[in-house]
N, C-alpha and C positions, 0 to 999 in steps of 0.2 A: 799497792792496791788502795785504793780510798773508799772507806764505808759508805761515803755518801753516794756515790755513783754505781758499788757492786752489791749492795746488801750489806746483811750484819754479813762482813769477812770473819769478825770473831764472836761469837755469841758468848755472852760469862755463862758458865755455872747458874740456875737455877735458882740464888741463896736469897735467903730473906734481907732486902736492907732496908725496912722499915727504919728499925734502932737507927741506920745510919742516917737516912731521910729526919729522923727527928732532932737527931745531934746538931744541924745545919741548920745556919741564923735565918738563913733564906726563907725557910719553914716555919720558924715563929709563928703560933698562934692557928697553922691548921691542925685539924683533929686528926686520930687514927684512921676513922675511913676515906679522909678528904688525902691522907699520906696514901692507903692500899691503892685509893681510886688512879692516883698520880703511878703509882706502882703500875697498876695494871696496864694503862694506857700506855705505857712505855718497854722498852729490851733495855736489858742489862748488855752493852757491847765491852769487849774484853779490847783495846789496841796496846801495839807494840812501838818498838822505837822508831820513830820515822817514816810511820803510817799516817797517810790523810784523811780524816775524817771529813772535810768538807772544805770548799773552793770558795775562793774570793769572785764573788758576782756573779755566783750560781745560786738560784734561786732559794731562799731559806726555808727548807720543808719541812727541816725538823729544830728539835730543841736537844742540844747537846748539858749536861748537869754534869759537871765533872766530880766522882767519887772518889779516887785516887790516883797517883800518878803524875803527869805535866804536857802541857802541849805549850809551844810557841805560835802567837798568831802573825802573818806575815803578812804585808802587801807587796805585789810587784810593780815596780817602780821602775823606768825603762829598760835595763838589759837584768836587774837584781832582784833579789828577793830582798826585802826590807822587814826587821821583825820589829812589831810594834808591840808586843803584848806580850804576856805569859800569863796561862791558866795550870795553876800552879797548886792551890789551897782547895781543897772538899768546899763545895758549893759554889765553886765560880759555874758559868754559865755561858751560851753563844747560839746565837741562830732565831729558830724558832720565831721569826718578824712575820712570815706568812699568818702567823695563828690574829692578829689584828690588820695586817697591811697585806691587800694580795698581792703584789706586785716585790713584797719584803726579798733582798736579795742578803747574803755574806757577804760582811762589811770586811772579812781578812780569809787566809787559809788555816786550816787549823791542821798542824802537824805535831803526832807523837816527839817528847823527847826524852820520857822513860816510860814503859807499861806502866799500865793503869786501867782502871772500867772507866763507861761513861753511863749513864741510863740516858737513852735516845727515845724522844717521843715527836712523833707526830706534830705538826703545828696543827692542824686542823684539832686535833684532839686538846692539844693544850688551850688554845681558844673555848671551845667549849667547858672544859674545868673552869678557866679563868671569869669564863662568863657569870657561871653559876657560884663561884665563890665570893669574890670582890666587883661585880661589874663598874662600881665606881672607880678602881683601880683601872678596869681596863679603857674606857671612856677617855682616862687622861694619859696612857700609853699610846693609844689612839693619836689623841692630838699630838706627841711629842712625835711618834710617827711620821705625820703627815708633814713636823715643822722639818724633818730632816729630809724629807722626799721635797720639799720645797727648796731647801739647801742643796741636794743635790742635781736639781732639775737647773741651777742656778748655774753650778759646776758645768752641768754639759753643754748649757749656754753657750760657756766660757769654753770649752774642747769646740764647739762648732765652729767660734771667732776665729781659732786655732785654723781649725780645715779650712775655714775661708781664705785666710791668711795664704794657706797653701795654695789652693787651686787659683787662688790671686797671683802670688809668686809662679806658676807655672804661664798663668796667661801670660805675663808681661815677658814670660821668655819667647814666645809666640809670636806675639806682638815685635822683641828687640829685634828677632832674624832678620824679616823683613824691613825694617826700620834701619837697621846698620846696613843695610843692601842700598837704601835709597839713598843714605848718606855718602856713603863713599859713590855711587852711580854721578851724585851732582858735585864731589868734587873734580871727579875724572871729568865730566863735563864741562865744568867751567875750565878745565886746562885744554883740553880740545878743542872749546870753540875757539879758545884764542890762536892755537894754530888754525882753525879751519880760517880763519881771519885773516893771520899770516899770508897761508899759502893762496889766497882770494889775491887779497891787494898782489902777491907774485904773479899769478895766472892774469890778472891784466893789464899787468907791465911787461907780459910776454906776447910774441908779436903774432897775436890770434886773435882771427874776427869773431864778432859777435854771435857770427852763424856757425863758426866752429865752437864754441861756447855751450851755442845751444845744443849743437850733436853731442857735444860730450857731457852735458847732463843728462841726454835722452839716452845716452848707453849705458851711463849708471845706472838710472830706473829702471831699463829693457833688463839689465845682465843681471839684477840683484832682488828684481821683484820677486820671482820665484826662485831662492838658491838651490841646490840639487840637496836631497837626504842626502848626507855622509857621516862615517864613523869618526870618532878624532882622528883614529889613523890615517884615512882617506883626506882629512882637513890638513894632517901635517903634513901629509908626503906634497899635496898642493901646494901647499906655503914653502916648501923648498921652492921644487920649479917655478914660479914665480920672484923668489928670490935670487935662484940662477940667473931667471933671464936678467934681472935688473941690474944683477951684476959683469953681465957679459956687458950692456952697455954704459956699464961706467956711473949708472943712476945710484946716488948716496940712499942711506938711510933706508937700505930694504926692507931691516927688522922694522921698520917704523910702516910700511905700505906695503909689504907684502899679508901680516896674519889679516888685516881686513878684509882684504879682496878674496883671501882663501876663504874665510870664512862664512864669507856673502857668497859664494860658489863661484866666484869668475877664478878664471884660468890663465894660462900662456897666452892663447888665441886670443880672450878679448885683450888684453894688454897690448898686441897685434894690431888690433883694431884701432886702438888710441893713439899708436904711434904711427900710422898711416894717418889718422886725421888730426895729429896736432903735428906731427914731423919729430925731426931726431930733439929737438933746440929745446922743445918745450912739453916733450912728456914726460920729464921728470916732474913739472911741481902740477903737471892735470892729474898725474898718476897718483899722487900727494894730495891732492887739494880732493877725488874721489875716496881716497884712505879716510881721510880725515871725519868725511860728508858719512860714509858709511859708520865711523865710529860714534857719532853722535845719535844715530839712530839706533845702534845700538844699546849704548846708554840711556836713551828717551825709553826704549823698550823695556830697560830693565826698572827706571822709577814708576813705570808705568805698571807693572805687573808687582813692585814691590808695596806699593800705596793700594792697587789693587787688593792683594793680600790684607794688606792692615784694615781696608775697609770692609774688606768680609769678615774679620775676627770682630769689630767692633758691631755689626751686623748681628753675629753669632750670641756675642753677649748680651745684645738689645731683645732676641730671641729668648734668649735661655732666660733673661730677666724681668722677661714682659712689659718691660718699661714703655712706657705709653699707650698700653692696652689696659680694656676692663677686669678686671678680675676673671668675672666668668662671664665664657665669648665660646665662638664655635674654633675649634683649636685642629687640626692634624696633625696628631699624635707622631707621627714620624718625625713633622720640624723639630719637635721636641727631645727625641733622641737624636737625631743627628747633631742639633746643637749641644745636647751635651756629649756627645761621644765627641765635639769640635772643641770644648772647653777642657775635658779629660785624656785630650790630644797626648800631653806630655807624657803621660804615664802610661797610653796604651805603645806607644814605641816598644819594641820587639816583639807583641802581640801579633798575632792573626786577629783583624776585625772583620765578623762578617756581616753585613744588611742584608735581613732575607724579609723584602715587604710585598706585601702582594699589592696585584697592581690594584687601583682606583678605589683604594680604601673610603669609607665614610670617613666626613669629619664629626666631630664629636660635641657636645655640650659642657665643657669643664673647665678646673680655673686650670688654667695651662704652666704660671709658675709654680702651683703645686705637684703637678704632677712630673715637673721639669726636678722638682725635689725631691720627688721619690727617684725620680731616673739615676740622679746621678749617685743615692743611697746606693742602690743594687750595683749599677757600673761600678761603680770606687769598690763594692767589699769581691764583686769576681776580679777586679782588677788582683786585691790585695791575696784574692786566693791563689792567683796563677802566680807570686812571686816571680813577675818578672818576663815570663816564657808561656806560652799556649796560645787558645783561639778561644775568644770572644766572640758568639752568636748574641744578635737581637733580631730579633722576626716579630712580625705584625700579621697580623692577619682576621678574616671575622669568621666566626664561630657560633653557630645559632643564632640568637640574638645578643652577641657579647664581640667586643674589640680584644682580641686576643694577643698581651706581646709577651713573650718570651726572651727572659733572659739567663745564655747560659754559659757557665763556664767549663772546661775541664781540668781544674783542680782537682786536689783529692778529694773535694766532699764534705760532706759535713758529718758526724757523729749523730747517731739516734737522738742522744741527750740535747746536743744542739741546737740541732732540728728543732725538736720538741719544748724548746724556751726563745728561740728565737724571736718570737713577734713578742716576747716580755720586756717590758717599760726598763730600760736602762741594761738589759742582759748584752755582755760581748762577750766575744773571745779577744778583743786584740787587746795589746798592750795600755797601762794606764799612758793620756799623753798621746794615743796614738789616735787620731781621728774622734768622731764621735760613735765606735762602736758601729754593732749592727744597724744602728736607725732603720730600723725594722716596724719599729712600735709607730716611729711618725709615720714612715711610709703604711702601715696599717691602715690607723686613722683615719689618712687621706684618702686612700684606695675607697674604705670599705662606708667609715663615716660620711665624708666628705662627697664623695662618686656613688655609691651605692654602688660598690662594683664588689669584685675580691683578689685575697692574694692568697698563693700557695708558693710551698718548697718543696719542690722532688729531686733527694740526692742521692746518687749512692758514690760508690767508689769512681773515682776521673770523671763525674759531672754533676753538675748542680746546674738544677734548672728553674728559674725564677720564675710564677706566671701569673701577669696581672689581668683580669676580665674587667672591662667597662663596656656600661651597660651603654647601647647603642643610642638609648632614649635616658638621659643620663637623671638620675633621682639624687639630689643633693641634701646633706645635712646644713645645720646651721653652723 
């Protein structure tokens, strides 16, 4: 159980520890009732061996005074717990950053490692004593504050390069598929057209006119314009029978002109058909010389759909990046999820993704790479909540006078506590190293700052539901 999340779990004994509050260097020079006053505003908490009194990057609400006993401070550091610290001696100290920084978070976890008390007070309340005691002192706690919030805003800089770095490394995997498809597509072709070359200069040193020439290019066109739908299994039993027949006439090299012709939907009959208009002598290398014509078109099709590909991904990025637009321009919000649900491609694989946009949506007033950065905040943390497996909703739609998108996941949800710190300046659950956290607070910012619009989180158990309102007439901060 951890005190800071369940209450005082232990509450001490009721006992006087003025004497002990004065005994502690920490105290120096405050009076008796400036000790009661500190008394009063605080519980006497009693922990045991291996109890948590409070969490690393959970919000700092109180001020822990250690009076007796030991705790270990630890960070998590990727799959470990890492112990940086011991509060060990009467008067060490931990937390309590709310009472001057609101945004102040637990720099470690604090865990029991023998009983001991702690006196637990209030940040808000120790702010106020502090105020009234030393405010000089507090003024230059203040600024060391703010230089560490500077340092650490610095930190998530560097975790965000991190996430770029990733969602970089997933595009170019994106991008290689179709790229290694073009590549090997145009070396198969440059071996192709050198037979299709071949078997030319054969076919007219074979003794057919020019007019049977032209029939057997118009029966290629005719037989292969439209191939029939078929299953591969209907493709392979084809590619037999055509292979039979080639070999009842003694024609070499089936495997090499029969999978084309199957493929393309001709059959026995037209092969029939060639060998009645070119004769027995010379349908071997027209039968060849249409294999070959047909395999090249195929490979034209497949660099063509593979280059196609790669210019939609680079399309996608020029979207999601706004690259060569104004900042703030009239945007449709949906380009803008779909390009990022097209950048965060890699990671939604085994997902269910669903688009639910309603038709003829308004466009909008906004900066579109901003909000392109809030999209993929929330996509990336439902991604990280479904570990892997579930379904992905994002819906649009309008709502009053407000552009309504919903994003939801069926993870397990989020915790009350959660919930309730989530849009907090640096607050995460995920691992240090791991992404930049909730980016909750930027996507805030932008939403509420930035748009005049707003955000909420409605979770419970297997779903969490994201939902942003932009104002239709959209009112912009600086």
């Amino acid at each position: 159980m951890s005190a800071e999340t369940a209450g005082p779990a232990s509450p001490a004994a009721d006992i006087d520890i003025i004497d002990q509050l004065r005994a502690l260097a920490l105290f120096d020079g405050l009076a008796t009732d400036q000790l009661r006053d500190l008394r009063a505003a605080g519980e006497l908490i009693r922990f045991d061996r291996d109890e948590v009194l409070f969490r690393e990057a959970r919000p700092a609400e109180n001020w822990w005074l250690l009076l007796d006993g030991s705790l270990d401070l630890s960070r998590h550091t990727g799959h470990e717990d890492t112990v940086i610290g011991t509060m060990s001696s009467p008067g060490q100290w931990a937390g309590g950053f709310r009472a001057w920084d609101p945004h102040g978070v637990y720099m470690a976890t604090g865990r029991g490692t023998s009983a001991g008390h702690v006196l637990r007070v209030p940040a808000d309340r120790l702010g106020e004593l502090a105020n009234s005691w030393f405010p000089f002192g507090v003024h230059l706690i203040r600024g060391l504050t703010q230089t560490v919030r500077n340092i650490e805003t610095m930190a998530r800089q560097r975790e965000a390069l991190v996430s770029l770095g990733t969602l970089a490394a997933g595009l170019a995997h994106e991008i290689n598929n179709p790229a290694s498809a073009a590549a090997r597509a145009v070396d198969a072709l440059q071996e192709t057209s050198e037979q299709l070359t071949s078997t030319l200069v054969r076919l007219a040193g074979s003794p057919i006119s020019a007019e049977q020439f032209i029939a057997l290019d118009r029966l290629r066109r005719n037989g292969s314009d439209q191939p029939a739908a078929m299953t591969p299994l209907a493709v392979a039993r084809r590619e037999d029978d055509i292979s039979d027949w080639l070999v009842e006439r003694d024609i070499d090299r089936d495997w090499v002109i029969g999978p084309p012709l199957a493929s393309a939907g001709l059959d026995t009959a037209w092969c029939e058909q060639v060998e009645a208009l070119l004769g027995k002598q010379s349908v071997a290398v027209g039968l060849e010389w249409v294999a070959n014509s047909l395999t090249v078109d195929t490979l034209l099709a497949e660099v063509k759909e593979s280059t196609r590909r790669i210019s939609d991904l680079v399309g996608v990025v020029k979207s999601y990046s706004q690259m060569d637009r104004a900042s703030i321009q009239i945007v449709d919000v949906t380009e803008g999820l779909d390009s990022t649900l097209a950048i965060l491609a890699g990671r939604t694989s085994g997902l269910e993704v669903i688009r639910d946009y309603a038709a003829e949506l308004p466009r909008i007033e906004a900066n579109a790479g901003e909000l392109n950065q809030v999209w993929t905040n929330v996509i990336d943390n439902a991604i990280d909540a479904m570990d892997g497996s579930g379904t992905l909703r994002v819906s649009a739609r309008v709502e009053q006078s407000s552009l309504l998108i919903e994003i939801a996941d069926n993870g397990p949800g989020m915790t009350g506590d959660v919930a309730k710190h989530a849009f907090d300046p640096f607050f995460t659950t995920k691992e240090v190293g791991k992404g930049t956290g909730l980016g909750l607070d930027i996507s805030r910012r932008i939403i509420v700052d930035r748009h005049g619009g707003a955000i909420e989180i409605n979770s419970a158990a297997g779903e969490t539901v994201l939902r942003v309102r932009l104002p239709l007439t959209t009112t912009r901060g600086g």
